[in-house]
N, C-alpha and C positions, 0 to 999 in steps of 0.2 A: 654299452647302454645308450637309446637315444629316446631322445626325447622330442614328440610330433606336440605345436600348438598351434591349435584353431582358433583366429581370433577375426574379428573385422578390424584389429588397429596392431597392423601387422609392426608399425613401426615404433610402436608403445617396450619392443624389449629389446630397442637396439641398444637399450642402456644396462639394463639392470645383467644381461649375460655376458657383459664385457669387463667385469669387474671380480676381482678376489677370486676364490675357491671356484667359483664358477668356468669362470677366463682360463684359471689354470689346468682346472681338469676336459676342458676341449682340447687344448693348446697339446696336453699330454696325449689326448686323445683316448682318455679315456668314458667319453661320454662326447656325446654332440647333441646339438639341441635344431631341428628346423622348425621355424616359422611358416605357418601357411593362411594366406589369407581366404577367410569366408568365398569373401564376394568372387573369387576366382571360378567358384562349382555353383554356379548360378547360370541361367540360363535366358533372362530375357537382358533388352538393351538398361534397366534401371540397374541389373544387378541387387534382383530385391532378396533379400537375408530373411526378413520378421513380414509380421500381417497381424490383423488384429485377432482377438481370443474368439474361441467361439464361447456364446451364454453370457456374453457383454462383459463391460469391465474400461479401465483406463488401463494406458500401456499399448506397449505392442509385443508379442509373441517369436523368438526363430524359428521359421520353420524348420520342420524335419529332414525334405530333402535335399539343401546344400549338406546339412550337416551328415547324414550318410551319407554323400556323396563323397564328402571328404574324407570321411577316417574310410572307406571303400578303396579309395583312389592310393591314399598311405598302407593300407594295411591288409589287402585284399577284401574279397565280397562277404568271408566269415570271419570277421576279428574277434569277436568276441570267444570263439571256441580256442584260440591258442593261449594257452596255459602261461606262457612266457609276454603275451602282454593285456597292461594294464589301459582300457578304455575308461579314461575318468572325464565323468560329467561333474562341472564350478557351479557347486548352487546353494544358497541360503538353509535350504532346504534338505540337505545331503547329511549324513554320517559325519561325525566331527573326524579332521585329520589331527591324529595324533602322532606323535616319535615310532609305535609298532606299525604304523602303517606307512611310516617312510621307511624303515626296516626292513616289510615284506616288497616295497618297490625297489629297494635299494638290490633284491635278486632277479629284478625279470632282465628283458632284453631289451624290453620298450615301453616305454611310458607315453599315450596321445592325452592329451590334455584339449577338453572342449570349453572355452571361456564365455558364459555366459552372458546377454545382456540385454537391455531392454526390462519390461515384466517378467519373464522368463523363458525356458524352451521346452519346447512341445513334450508332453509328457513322453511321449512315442519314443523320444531320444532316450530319455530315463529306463522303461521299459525293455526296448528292445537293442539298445546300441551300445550302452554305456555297461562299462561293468564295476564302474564303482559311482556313486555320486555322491560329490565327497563338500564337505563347507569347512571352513579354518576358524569360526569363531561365530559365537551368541552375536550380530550383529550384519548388516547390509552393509554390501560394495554396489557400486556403478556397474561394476564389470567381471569378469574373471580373470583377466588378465596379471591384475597385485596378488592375486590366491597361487595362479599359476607359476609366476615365476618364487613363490615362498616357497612352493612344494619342490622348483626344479630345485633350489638350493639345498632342503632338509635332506632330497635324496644324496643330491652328488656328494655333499659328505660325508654320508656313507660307503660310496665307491671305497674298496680300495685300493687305496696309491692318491686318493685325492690330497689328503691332506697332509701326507708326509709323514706323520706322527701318529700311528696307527691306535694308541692309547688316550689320544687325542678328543674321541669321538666315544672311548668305550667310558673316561672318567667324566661325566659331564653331567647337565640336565636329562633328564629322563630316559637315562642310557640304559636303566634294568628293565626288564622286560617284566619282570614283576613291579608290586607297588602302585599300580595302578587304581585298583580297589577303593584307596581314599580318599582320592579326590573330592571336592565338595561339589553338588547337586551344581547347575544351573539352572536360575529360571528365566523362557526368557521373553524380552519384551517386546519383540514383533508383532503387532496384531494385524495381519494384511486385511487390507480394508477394498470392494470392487466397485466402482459407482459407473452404473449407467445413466440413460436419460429419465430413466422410469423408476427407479429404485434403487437404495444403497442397500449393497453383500457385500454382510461383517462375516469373517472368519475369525472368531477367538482363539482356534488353536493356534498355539507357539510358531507350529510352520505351517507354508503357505501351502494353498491348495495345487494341484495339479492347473496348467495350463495348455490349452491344446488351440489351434490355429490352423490354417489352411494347409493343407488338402481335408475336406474329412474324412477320406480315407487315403492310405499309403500304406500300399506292398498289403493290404487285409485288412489292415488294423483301423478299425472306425473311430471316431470322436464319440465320447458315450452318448447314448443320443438323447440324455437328459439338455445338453445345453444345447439342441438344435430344437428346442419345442419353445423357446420363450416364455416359461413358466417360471417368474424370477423368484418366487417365493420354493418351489423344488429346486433350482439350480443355486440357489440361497444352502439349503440344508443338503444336498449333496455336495457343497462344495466343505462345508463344513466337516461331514463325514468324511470325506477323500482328506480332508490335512489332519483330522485328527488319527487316523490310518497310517498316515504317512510318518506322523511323529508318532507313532506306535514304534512304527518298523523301524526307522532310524535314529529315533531323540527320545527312547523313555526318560530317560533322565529330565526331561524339559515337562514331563507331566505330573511329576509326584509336586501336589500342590499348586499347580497354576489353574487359573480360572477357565474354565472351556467354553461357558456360555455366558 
């Protein structure tokens, strides 16, 4: 098993994979884990990573092309078509990670972990790169990097030979693959807020809308061309539509009962 992470703060995990079950199952060799930094697959003298959103807003946006650059450069030009690995996009806004889905990581051969930050990453990443976009909990991080190293841990536990004690990992918290069914609802309390010079864009849904950023186009894929027209009362209500969409597909559970408008 190895484990690729994309971050701009490459030296943020010189701590957390040198410790316990972690240490021990590189040291065994049964996992390894490398670090890659962003700014590395940039291309001018700033090493610029982010740019600002298109359709206005505060924040700044990743661009799209360090980041296929990167899992390109790791994992050949088609990653996303090999069956044995897991392209995960760290976002507010992703599929909750649960214990099944360190399970089903816990069988591939490679896990890239892309670590979020700033406003967000260009949808383009979400759409066409990532093959999972995944969030660890009803709540905001800074970064991806705390989500990242949680997830390297939930899987390596599963390896096994990691832990020694191979009942270890089967008697535990949410070790049954069933049971899952009754958990209680989350509602949740994010309401992303976009303010330009001209106007505040509220999004009431639970998760946050799509965010897109220079190039507007890359390898085909345009920015929708609502937010290049400066009409902030449409790019108001498409933004709104895109997150409540979004938490359709990934977070029904965040919508039975929360307020949308």
């Amino acid at each position: 098993m190895q484990f690729d992470l994309i971050t701009i703060f490459p030296e943020f995990f010189a701590g957390p994979l040198d410790y316990g079950i972690v240490r021990r199952a590189r040291e065994a060799r049964l996992m390894d884990v490398h670090v890659h930094d962003l700014r590395a697959f940039t291309h001018d003298r700033h090493r610029t990573v982010d740019d600002r959103p298109f359709g206005g807003g505060e924040g700044m946006v990743l661009k799209p092309e360090p980041l296929f650059e990167a899992v390109e450069s790791i994992a050949g030009t088609a990653p996303a078509a090999d069956s044995r690995t897991a392209i995960v996009l760290l976002s507010a806004s992703g599929k909750l990670f649960r214990q099944e889905t360190a399970r089903r990581f816990a069988t591939l051969d490679r896990i890239i972990l892309i670590c979020g930050r700033y406003e967000g990453v260009d949808e383009r990443v979400a759409e066409h790169l990532a093959t999972d976009e995944l969030s660890i909990g009803d709540f905001v991080l800074s970064g991806g990097e705390l989500a990242a190293a949680l997830i390297v841990d939930a899987v390596t536990r599963l390896i096994p030979g990691a832990l020694g004690n191979e009942d270890s990992s089967i008697n535990e918290s949410f070790s049954a693959v069933e049971g899952m069914e009754g958990e209680s609802e989350l509602v949740a309390s994010r309401q992303p807020q976009v303010t330009n010079h001209e106007s505040r864009i509220t999004s009431h849904a639970p998760l946050d809308f799509p965010h897109y950023t220079r190039p507007a186009e890359f390898r085909g894929w345009a920015v929708p061309e609502i937010l290049l027209g400066g009409n902030h009362e449409q790019i108001r209500r498409w933004r709104l539509e895109q997150a409540l969409e979004k938490t359709r597909r990934n977070r029904p559970d965040l919508l039975n009962g929360a307020p949308l408008i």
